[in-house]
C-alpha positions in Angstrom: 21.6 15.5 -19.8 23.9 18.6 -19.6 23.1 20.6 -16.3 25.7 20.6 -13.0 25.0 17.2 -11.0 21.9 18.2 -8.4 21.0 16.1 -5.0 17.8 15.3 -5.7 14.2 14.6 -3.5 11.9 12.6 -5.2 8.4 12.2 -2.9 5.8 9.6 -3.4 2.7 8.9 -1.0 3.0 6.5 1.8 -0.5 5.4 1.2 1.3 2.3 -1.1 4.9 0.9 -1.7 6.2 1.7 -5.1 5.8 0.9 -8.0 2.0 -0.3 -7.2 0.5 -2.2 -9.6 -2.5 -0.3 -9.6 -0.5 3.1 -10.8 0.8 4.4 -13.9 2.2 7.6 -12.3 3.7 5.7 -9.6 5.7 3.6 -12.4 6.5 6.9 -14.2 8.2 7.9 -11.0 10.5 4.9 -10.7 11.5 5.4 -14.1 12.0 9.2 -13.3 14.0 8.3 -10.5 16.4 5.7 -11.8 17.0 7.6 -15.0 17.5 10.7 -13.1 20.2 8.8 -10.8 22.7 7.8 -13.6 24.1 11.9 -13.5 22.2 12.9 -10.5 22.7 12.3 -6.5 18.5 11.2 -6.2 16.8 10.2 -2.7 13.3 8.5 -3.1 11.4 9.1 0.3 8.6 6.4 0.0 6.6 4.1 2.1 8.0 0.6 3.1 8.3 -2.1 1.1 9.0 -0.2 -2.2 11.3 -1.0 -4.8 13.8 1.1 -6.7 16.5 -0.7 -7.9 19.9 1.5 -8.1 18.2 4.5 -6.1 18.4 5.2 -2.5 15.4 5.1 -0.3 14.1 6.6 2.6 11.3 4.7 3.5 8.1 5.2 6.2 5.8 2.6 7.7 2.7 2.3 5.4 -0.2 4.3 7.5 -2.4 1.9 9.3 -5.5 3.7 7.7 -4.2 4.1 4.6 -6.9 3.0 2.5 -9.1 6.0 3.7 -7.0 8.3 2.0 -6.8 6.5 -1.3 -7.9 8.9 -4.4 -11.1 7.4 -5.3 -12.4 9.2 -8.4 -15.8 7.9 -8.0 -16.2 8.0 -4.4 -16.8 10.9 -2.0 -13.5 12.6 -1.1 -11.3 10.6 0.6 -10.8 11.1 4.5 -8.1 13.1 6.2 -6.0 10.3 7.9 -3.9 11.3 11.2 -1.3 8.6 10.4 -0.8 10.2 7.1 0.2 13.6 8.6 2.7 12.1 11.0 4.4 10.1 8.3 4.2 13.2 6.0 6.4 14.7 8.6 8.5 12.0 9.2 9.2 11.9 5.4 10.0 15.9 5.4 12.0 16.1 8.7 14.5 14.4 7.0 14.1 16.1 3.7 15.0 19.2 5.7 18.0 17.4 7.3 19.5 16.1 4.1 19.7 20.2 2.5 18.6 18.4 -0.9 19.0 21.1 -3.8 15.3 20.6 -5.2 11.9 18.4 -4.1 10.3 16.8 -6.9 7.4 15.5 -5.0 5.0 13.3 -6.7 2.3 12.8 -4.0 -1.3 13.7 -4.3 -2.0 14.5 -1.1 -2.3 18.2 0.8 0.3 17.3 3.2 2.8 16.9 1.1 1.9 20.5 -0.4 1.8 22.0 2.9 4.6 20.9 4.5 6.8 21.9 1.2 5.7 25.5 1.3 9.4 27.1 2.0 11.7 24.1 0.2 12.7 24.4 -3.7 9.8 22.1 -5.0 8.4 21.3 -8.0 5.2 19.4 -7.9 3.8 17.5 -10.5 -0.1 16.9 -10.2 -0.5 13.3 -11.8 -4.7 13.8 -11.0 -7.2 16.1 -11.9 -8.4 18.9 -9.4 -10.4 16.2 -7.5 -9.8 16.3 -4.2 -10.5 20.1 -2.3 -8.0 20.0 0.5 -5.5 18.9 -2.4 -6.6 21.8 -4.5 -6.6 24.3 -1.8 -3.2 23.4 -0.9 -1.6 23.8 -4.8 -3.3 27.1 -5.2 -0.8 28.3 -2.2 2.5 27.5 -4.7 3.7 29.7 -7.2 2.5 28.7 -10.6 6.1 27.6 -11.6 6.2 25.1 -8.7 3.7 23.2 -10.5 3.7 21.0 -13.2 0.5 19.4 -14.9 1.2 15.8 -16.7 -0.8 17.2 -20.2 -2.7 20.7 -21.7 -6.0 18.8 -20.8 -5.0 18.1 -17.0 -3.4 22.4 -16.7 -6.6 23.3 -18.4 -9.0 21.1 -15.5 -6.3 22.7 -12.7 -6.7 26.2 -14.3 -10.3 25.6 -14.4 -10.5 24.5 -10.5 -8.4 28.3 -9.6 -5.1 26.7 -9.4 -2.2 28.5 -11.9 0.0 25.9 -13.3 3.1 27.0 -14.7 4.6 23.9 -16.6 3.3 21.3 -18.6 5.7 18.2 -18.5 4.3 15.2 -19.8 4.7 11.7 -18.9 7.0 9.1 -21.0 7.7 5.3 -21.6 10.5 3.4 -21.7 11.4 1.9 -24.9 11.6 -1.8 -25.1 12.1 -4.8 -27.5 8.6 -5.5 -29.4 7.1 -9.0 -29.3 7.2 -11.1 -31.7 4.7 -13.0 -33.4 1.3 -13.3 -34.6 -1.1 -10.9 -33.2 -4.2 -12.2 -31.8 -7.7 -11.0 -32.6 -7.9 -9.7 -28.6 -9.4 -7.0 -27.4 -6.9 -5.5 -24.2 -8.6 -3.4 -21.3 -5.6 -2.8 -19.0 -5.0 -0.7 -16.0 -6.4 -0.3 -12.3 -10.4 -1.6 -11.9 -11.7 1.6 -11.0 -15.3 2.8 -12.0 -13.5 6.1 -14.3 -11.7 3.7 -16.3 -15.0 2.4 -18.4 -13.9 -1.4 -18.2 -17.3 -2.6 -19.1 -18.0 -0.2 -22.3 -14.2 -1.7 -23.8 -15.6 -5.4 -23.0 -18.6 -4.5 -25.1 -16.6 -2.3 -27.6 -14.3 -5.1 -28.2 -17.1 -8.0 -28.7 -19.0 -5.6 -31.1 -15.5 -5.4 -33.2 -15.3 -9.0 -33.5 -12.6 -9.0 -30.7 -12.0 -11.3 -27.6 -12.3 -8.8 -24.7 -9.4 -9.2 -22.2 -9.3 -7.4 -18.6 -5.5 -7.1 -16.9 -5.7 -5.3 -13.9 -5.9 -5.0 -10.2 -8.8 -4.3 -7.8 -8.9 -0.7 -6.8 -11.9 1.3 -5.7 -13.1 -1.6 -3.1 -16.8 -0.2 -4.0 -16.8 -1.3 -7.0 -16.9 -4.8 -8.9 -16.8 -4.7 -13.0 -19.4 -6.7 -15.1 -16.3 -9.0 -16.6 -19.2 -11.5 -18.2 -17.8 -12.4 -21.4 -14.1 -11.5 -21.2 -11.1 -13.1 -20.2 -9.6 -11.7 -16.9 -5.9 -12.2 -15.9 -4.3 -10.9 -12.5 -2.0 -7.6 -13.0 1.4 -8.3 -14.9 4.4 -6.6 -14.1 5.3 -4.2 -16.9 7.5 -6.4 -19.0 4.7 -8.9 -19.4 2.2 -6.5 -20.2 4.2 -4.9 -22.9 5.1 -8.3 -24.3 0.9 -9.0 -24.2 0.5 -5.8 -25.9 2.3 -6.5 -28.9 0.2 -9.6 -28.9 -3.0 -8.0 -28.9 -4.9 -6.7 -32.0 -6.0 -3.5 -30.1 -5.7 -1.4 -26.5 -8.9 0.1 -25.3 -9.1 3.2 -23.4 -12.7 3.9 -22.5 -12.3 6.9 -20.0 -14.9 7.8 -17.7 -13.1 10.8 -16.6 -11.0 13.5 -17.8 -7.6 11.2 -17.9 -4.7 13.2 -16.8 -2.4 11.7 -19.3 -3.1 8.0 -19.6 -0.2 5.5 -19.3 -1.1 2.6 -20.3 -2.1 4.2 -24.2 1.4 5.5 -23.7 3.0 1.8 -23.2 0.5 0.4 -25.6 2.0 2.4 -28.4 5.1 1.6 -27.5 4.8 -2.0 -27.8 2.9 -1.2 -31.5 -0.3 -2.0 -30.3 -2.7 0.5 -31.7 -5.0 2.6 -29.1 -8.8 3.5 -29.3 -10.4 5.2 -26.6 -12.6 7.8 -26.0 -11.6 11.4 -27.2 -11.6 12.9 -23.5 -9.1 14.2 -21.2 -5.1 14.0 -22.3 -5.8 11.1 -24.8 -5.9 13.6 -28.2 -2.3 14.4 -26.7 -1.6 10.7 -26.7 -2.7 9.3 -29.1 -1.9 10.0 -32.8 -5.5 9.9 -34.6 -5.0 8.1 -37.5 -1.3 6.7 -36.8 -1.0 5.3 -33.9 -4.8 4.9 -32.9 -8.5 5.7 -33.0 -10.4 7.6 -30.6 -14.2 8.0 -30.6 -17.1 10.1 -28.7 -16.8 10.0 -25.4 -19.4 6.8 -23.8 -20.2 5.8 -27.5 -20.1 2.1 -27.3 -20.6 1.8 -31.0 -18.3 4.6 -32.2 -15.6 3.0 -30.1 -15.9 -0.3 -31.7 -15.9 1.6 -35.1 -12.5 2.6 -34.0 -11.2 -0.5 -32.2 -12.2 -2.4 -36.2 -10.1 0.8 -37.6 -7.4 0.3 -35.5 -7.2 -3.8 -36.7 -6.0 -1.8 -40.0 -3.3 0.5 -39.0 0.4 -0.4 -39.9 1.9 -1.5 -36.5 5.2 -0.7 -37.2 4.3 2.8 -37.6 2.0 3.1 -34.2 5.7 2.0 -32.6 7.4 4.8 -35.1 4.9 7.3 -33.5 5.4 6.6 -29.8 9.3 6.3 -30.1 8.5 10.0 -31.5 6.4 11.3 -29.2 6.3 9.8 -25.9 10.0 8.3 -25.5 11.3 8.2 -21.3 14.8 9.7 -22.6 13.6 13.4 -23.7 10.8 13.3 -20.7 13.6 12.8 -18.4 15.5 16.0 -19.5 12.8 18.2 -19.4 12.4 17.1 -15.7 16.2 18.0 -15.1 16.1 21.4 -16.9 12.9 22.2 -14.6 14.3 20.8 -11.5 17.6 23.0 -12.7 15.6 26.0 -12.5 13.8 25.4 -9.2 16.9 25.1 -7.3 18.4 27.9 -9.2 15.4 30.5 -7.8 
């Protein structure tokens, strides 16, 4: 990092403490945030009960509604909350009072654009244009307040009327790889939501010879996978799941939607476990065809196991070699400060 030392903003919704286990975006922002503070003066204004070790926190009470205002990608859109507005407010009040040089505000939710209108903000949209009041709300920013986490996810907001005028993608921290024998396993990781295809991996990874193994946490409450004939385990925190990784033969990324960037094919990589997914959404960016991973046609359950067999193949040393090229925290981390140095500087 080069640029003149900035006091920094960072926003996350009060609808969960972070980092939620249920979030990659909410992990990339505790990343963000602690690798932003080592040369940076960084405030995280959060909702209680969140953890950020090394960074200081302004916290708010978690809205007793909460859950109504959750991003369901499935579900109807969710429902403006009152409690939400008021701790919106609370959170921003004292944004105002602290004169921070720039906002990097990472909530998905329209209050957080509409009470931001006037500050130096940059805000990075970790969704698709799924929610209306959301979208209504970015298309009153000027396109270089916003920041889109792939192409693919600046080509859906484009799409939905909304100019974005950055692209900066997500990254991973690098860690040790495990060690060890890899087991013929077939890993379906992340949040147990309807858009993340948990059932077509279970069946992808038993048609490719592979035990099918679900990691996550509950999150749309409407909804309750078919896990018959995999293994489940509760959510791991992130050093566990990386260790698991480079245990399993394969990750599978069956999106049902158009994934903004998809984290955990990012941290799969990383711990040189191979990727096959569906070729939808930000994965082509993710994924290195043919390195690091396969992907196949989108709800194909028998193209993906083709690729989840071709993936048993690929040199896992090299799928590591790939990530540390490509999707590394360090680099990600500078582009954020070279923005966040221009926002302030307007």
């Amino acid at each position: 990092m080069s640029h003149a030392s900035l006091d920094i903003a960072i926003i996350t919704s009060p609808v969960t403490p972070v980092p939620a286990t249920a979030g990659g975006a909410q992990a990339f922002v505790v990343d963000l945030a602690q690798a932003l503070a080592r040369e940076h003066r960084v405030t995280v204004y959060c909702a209680e009960g969140s953890k950020v070790p090394g960074v200081r926190l302004v916290t708010v009470p978690v809205p007793a509604e909460a859950a109504r205002a959750l991003v369901l990608p499935a579900r109807p859109q969710p429902a403006s909350v009152p409690d939400m507005q008021e701790a919106f407010e609370r959170m921003f009040c004292e944004v105002r009072r602290r004169r921070h040089d720039v906002v990097s505000q990472h909530a998905f939710d329209a209050e957080a654009f509409e009470l931001s209108r006037d500050l130096p903000v940059l805000h990075t949209l970790h969704l698709p244009p799924l929610v209306k009041t959301v979208v209504d709300a970015a298309r009153l920013h000027e396109p270089h307040a916003l920041a889109a986490v792939s192409e693919a996810s600046r080509d859906d907001w484009q799409c939905a009327g909304v100019r974005v005028g950055r692209v900066l993608r997500n990254g991973v921290p690098d860690a040790q790889a495990a060690q060890g024998p890899v087991n013929p396993i077939g890993l379906i990781a992340g949040r147990l939501s309807p858009e993340k295809g948990i059932e077509d991996g279970i069946e992808a990874a038993k048609r490719a010879g592979l035990r099918p193994l679900v990691v996550g946490a509950p999150y749309d409450p409407g909804y309750t996978p078919d896990l018959r004939g995999a293994e489940r385990l509760e959510p791991l925190d992130r050093r566990e799941l990386r260790q698991l990784m480079g245990r399993c033969a394969v990750t599978l990324v069956p999106i049902r939607w158009e994934e903004p960037f998809g984290m955990v094919a990012a941290e799969a990589q990383m711990a040189g476990c191979p990727v096959a997914g569906y070729r939808r959404g930000a994965l082509p960016e993710v994924v290195e065809e043919g390195v690091s991973g396969f992907l196949a046609e989108p709800d194909s359950i028998e193209d993906l196991s083709r690729a989840a067999i071709a993936c048993c193949a690929l040199d896992r040393a090299a799928v590591r070699r790939s990530a540390l090229r490509r999707l590394p925290l360090a680099p990600c981390v500078s582009r954020y400060e070279r923005a966040l140095a221009e926002v302030a500087d307007r």
